[in-house]
C-alpha positions in Angstrom: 27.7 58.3 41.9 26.4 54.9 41.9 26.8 52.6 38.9 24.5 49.6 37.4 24.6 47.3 34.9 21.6 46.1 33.1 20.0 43.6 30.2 17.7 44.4 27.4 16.8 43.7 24.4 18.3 46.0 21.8 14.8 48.0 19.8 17.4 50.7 18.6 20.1 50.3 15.7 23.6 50.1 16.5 24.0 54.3 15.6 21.5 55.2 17.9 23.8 52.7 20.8 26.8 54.7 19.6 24.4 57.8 20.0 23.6 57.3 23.8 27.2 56.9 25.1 27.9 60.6 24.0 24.7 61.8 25.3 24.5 64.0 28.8 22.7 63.0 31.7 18.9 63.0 31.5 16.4 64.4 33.6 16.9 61.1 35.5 20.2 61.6 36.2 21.6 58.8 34.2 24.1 58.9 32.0 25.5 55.9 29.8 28.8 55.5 30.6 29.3 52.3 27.7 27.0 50.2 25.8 27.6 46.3 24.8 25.6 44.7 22.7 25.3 41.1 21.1 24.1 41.9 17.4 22.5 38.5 16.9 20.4 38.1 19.8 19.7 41.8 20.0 20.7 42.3 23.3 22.4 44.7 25.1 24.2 45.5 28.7 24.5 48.6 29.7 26.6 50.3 31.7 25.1 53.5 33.4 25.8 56.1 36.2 22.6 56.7 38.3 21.6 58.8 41.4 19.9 55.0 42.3 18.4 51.9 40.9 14.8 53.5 40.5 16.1 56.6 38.4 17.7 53.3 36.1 14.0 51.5 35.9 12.6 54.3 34.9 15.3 55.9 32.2 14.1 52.6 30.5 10.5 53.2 31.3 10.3 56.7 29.4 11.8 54.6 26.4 9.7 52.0 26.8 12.1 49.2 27.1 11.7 46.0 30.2 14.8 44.9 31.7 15.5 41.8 32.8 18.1 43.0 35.4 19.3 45.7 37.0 22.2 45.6 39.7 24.5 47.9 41.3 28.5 47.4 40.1 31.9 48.3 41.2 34.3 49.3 38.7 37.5 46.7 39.6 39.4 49.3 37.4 38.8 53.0 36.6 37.9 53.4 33.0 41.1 54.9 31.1 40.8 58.3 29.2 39.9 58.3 25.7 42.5 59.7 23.1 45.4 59.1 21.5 47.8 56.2 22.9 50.6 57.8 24.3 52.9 54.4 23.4 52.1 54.9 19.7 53.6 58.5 19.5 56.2 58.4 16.8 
């Protein structure tokens, strides 16, 4: 599945980011795959999974937030599993 990256400003607190990257796909077919965020200017990138760039505009539409981009990405490297690090095993 495709996968964009996008600029907002940030009208949620930093739980409720931490709260979207576990979420499951909505009925838009997005699903956050990682959230960054700049605390002082109250922005935030995200990075999302999305069947295309319309089903992105309007995830953000249902919660009422603009972007000022939206584009299509490649991934230069797949995103390592979460868990443990194997190197700091005792």
């Amino acid at each position: 599945m495709p996968i964009f990256l996008d600029v907002h400003k940030v009208p949620f607190s930093e739980d409720n980011l931490k709260e979207l990257c576990q979420s499951p796909r909505d009925e838009f077919g997005v699903r956050h795959i990682n959230l960054f965020y700049n605390r002082e200017s109250r922005v935030c990138f995200c990075l999302l999974e999305a069947p295309n760039k319309e089903m992105v505009e309007d995830h953000h539409t249902k919660a009422d937030i603009k972007c000022e981009w939206i584009t299509e990405v490649v991934m230069a490297a797949p995103m390592k599993p979460q868990g443990p690090d194997p190197q700091k095993s005792s």
